[in-house]
C-alpha positions as MATLAB code, in Angstrom:
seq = 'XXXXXXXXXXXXXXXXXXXXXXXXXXXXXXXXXXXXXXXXXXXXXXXXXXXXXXXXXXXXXXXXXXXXXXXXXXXXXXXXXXXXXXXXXXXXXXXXXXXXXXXXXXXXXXXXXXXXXXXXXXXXXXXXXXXXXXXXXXXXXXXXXXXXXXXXXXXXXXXXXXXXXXXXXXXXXXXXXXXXXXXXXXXXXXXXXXXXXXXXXXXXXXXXXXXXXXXXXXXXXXXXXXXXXXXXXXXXXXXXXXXXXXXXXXXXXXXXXXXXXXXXXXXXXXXXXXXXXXXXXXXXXXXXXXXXXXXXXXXXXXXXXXXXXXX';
ca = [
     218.540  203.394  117.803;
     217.451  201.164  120.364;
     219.175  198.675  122.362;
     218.211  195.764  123.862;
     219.417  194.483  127.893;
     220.092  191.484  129.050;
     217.985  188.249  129.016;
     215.256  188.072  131.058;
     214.847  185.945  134.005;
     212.190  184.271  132.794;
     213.493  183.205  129.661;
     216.184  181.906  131.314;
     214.102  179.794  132.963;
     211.999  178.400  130.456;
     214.286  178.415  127.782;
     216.816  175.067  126.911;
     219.957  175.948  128.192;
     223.169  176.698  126.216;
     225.607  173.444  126.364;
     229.113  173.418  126.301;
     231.295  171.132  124.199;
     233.732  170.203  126.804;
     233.299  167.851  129.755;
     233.915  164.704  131.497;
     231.631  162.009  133.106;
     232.483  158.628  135.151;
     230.159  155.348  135.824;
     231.280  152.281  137.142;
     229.644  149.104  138.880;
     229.344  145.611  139.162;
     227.815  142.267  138.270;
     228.583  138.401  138.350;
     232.230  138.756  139.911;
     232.915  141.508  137.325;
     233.553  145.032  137.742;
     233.092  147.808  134.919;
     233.513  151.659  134.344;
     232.749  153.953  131.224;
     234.435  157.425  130.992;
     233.497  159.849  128.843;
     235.190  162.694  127.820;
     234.304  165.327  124.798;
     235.900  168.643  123.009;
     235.163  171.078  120.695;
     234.317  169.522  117.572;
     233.016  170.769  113.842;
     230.872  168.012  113.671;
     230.114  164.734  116.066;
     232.761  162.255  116.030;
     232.544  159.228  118.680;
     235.549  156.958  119.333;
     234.868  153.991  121.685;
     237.802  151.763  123.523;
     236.219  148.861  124.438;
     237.579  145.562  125.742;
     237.482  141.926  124.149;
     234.287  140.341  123.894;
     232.534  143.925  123.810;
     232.760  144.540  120.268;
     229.065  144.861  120.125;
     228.527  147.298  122.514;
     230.536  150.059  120.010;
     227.499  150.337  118.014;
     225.028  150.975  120.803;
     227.531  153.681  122.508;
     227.656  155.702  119.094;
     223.705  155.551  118.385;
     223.080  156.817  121.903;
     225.703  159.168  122.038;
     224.444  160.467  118.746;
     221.022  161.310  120.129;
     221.991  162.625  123.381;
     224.220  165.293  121.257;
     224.811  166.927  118.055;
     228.287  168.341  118.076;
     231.203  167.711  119.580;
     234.548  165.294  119.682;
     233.653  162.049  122.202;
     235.999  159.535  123.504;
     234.266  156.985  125.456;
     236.560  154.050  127.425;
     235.395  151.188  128.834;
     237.098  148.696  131.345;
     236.513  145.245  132.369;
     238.104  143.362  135.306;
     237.112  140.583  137.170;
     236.478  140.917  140.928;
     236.310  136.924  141.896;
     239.175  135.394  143.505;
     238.676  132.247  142.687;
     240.844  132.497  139.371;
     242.771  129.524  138.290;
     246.022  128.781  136.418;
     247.653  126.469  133.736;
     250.992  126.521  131.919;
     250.982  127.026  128.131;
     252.583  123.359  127.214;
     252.675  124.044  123.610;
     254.774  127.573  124.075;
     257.222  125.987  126.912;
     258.241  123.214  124.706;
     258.839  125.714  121.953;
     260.811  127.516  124.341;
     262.507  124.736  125.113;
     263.433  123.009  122.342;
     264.840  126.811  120.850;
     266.867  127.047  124.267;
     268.624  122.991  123.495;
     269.170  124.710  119.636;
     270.794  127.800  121.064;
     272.845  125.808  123.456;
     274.257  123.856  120.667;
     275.234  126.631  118.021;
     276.261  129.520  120.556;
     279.506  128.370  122.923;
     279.010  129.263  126.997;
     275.030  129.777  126.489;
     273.286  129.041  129.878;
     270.505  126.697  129.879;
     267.255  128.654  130.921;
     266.252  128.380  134.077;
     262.257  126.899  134.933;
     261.590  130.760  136.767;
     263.084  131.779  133.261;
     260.430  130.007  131.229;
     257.646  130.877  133.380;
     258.611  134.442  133.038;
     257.867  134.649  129.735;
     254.375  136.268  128.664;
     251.804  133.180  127.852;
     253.702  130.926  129.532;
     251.286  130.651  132.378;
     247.552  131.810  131.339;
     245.004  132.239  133.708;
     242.150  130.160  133.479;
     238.369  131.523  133.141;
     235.161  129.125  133.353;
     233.278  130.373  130.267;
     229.949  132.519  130.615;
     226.760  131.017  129.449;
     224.801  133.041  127.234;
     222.477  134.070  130.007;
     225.151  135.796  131.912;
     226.982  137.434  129.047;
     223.556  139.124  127.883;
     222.883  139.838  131.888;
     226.333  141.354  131.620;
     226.480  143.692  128.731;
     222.748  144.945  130.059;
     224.478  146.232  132.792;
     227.455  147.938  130.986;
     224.690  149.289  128.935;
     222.989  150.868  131.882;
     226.211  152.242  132.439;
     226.454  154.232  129.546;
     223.599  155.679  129.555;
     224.330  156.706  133.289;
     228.130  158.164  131.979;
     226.662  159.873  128.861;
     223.507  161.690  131.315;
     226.165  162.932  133.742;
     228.700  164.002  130.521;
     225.351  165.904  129.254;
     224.801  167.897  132.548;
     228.520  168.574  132.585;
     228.010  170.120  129.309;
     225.063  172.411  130.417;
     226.867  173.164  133.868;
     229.371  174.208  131.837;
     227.637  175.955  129.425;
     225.869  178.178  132.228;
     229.141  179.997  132.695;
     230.091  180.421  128.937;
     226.630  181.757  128.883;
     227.095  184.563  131.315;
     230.184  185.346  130.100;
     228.812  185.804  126.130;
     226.000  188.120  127.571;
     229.034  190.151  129.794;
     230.790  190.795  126.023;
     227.374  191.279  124.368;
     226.871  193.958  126.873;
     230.349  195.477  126.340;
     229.494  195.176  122.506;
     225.909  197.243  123.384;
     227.889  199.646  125.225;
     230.426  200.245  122.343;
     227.853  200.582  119.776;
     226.028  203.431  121.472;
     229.267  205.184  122.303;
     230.121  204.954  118.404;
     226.292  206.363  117.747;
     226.891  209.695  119.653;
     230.508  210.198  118.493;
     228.694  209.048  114.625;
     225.998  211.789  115.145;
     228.566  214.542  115.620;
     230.767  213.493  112.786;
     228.540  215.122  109.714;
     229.528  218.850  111.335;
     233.180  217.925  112.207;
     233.657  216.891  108.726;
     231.382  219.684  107.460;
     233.962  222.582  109.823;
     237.100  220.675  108.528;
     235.990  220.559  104.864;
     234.840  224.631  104.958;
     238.160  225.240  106.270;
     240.119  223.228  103.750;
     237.968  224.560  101.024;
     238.566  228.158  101.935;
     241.909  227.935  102.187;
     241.654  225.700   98.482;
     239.632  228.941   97.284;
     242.568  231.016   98.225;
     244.865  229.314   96.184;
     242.749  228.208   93.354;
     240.056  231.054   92.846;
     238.953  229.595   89.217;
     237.853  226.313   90.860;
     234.115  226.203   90.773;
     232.287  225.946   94.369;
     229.659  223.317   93.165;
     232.549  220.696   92.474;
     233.680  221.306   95.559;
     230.454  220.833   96.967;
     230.222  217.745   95.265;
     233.237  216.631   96.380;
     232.296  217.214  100.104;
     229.284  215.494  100.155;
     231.167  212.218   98.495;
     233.425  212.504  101.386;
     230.488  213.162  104.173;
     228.921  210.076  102.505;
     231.951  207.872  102.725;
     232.602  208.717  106.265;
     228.856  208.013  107.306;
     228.217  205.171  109.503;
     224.744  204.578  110.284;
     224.448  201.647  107.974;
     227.214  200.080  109.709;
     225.714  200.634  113.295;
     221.797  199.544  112.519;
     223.399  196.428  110.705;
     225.094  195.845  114.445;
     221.889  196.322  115.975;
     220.142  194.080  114.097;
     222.987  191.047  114.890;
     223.279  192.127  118.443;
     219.184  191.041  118.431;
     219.753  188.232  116.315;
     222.661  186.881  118.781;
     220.195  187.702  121.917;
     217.277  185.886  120.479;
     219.744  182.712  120.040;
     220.823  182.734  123.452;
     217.498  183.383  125.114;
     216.369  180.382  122.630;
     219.042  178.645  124.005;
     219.281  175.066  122.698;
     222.152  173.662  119.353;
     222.836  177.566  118.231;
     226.900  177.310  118.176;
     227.055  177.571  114.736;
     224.177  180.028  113.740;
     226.457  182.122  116.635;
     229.485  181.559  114.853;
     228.374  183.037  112.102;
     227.163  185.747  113.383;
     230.095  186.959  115.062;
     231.502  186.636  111.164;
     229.522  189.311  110.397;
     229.943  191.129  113.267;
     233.754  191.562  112.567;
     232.413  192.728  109.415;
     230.808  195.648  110.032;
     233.145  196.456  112.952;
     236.001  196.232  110.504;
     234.150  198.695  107.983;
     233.227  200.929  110.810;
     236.893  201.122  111.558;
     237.827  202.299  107.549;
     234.960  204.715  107.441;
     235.668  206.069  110.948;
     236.996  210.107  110.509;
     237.415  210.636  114.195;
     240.281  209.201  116.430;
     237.912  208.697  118.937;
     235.336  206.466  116.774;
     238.769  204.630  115.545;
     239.855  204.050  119.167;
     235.996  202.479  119.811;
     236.284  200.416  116.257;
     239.079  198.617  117.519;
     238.316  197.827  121.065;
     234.986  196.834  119.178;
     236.737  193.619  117.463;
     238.944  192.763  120.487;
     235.678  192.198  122.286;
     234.013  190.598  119.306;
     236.719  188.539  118.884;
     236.662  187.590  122.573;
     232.857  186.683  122.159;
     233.958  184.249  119.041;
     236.553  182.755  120.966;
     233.501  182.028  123.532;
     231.472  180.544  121.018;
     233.448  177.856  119.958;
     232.925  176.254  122.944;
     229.126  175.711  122.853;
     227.605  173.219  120.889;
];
C-alpha cells in the first residue's frame, strides 16, 4: 500500500487557495460633507446568507451588497453594516411647533385634573426627543447618485479585504488539515503492519483453542472447525478497510492541492472516513490495532472539526 506526502510546493503555488469562512474587513471614507464606513463580518455557514444594516435613504444599496457579495463567495453567514454621518458643521436647527403645542396643551390638561402638578418648564419641553430637529438642505439628485457611487466603491473595497481575510485565514487551517492528514497517513501504515501480522496471531490462538476444544470434544469433526476458523480470520481481516482509507486519504489530498470551494466535498469525506475507522475498530483482534482505531477517529474527528471552517 502506498502512501502519498504532503502537497507539493508547486501546487501550492499554482493552485486557488483554500478560504476560510470566518473573517472581518473595514472601509470607510468620505464625500460632500459626509462620512461613511462598511464592516463586514462572516461565519461558518451551510449555505450563503447576507444580512445588510443600512441607514435611511440607502435602501437601495441592500440589493447591490447581496449580488456582489454573492459572487465574491459561495458559502458562508455575512453581516454587512453600514454608517452614515455627516461631517459639515454648518448644521442648522428648528423647534418642532406642532409637537410643543401638543406638549403643551397635554401639560395645561394635566395641570387641571392632577392637584400640585408643576407646569413644565421651556428646558423641559425642549428635552423631549423631536422637539428640536436638526435641519438638513436636501441633496439634489446629482449628489445623492455621486454619493451612493462612493459607498458603493466602498463595498467592494470592504468585501476584497473580507475575501483576503478569508484566504489568510484559510492558509493556516490549511496547514493544519495537512498536519492531521499526515497523522492520519501515519496511523494507517502503523495499522497495515500490525494488520499483516494478525492472520498468524489469530491462526496460533485459534490452533490453541482448537486443541484444547479437541481435548474435550474428540467427536467434533476438524473440517467444521476449520470452517469455523477461517469465518473468524475473515471477519477479523482488515485490508478492505485500510485500501478504502487510502483511497479517501488521496481523494482529500487531491481537494486540497485543488484548492478552491471543496468544504463540503471535504466534509463528506471525513463522513466516510469515520466510517471505515469505526469498522476497523469492530474488526480489530489485537489491542494494539484497537488502541490505533481509536486514536484514528480522535484525529479524524479533529480534521472534521477543521473543515467546517473552510468554505
Amino acid at each position: 500500500m502506498c502512501y502519498l506526502g504532503r502537497m507539493s510546493k508547486q501546487n501550492k503555488k499554482t493552485a486557488p487557495q483554500i478560504a476560510s469562512m470566518t473573517g472581518f474587513a473595514r472601509s470607510s471614507g468620505s464625500v460632500d460633507g459626509y462620512s461613511w464606513n462598511w464592516e463586514a463580518k462572516s461565519v461558518n455557514g451551510k449555505g450563503l446568507d447576507v444580512r445588510c444594516r443600512l441607514p435611511q435613504g440607502f435602501e437601495e444599496v441592500d440589493v447591490e451588497a447581496r449580488t456582489a457579495t454573492g459572487k465574491a463567495f459561495k458559502r458562508g453567514n455575512f453581516n454587512l453594516i453600514l454608517t452614515i454621518q455627516e461631517t459639515s458643521q454648518q448644521s442648522q436647527y428648528q423647534i418642532n411647533r406642532a409637537l410643543l403645542d401638543q406638549l403643551v396643551e397635554t401639560a395645561k390638561e394635566l395641570q387641571v385634573d392632577l392637584d400640585g402638578f408643576d407646569k413644565p418648564s421651556l428646558d423641559g419641553l425642549f428635552a423631549v426627543r423631536g422637539v428640536i430637529e436638526q435641519v438638513t438642505e436636501s441633496d439634489d439628485e446629482a449628489e445623492l447618485t455621486a454619493r451612493k457611487k462612493e459607498v458603493l466603491g466602498g463595498l467592494k473595497e470592504v468585501l476584497s479585504s473580507l475575501a483576503q481575510n478569508r484566504l489568510d485565514e484559510g492558509l493556516r487551517i490549511g496547514e493544519v488539515l495537512f498536519d492531521q492528514l499526515d497523522a492520519i497517513i501515519k496511523l494507517c501504515q502503523q495499522a497495515e503492519k500490525i494488520a499483516a501480522l494478525q492472520p498468524e496471531n489469530i491462526r496460533e490462538k485459534l490452533n490453541q483453542q482448537i486443541a484444547e476444544l479437541l481435548e474435550a470434544v474428540p467427536s467434533l469433526p476438524e473440517e467444521r472447525l476449520a470452517q469455523e476458523a477461517a469465518v473468524l480470520m475473515t471477519k477479523a481481516d482488515v485490508r478492505e478497510e485500510l485500501d478504502r482509507l487510502q483511497a479517501h486519504i488521496e481523494a482529500a489530498k487531491d481537494l486540497m492541492d485543488g484548492g478552491g470551494v471543496i468544504g463540503r466535498r471535504l466534509d463528506f469525506l471525513c463522513q466516510e472516513f469515520n466510517r471505515e475507522a469505526n469498522t476497523l475498530c469492530s474488526k480489530a483482534a489485537d489491542v494494539e490495532l484497537s488502541k490505533i482505531g481509536l486514536e484514528l477517529k480522535a484525529v479524524i474527528e479533529q480534521y472534521r472539526e477543521q473543515v467546517q471552517n473552510i468554505e
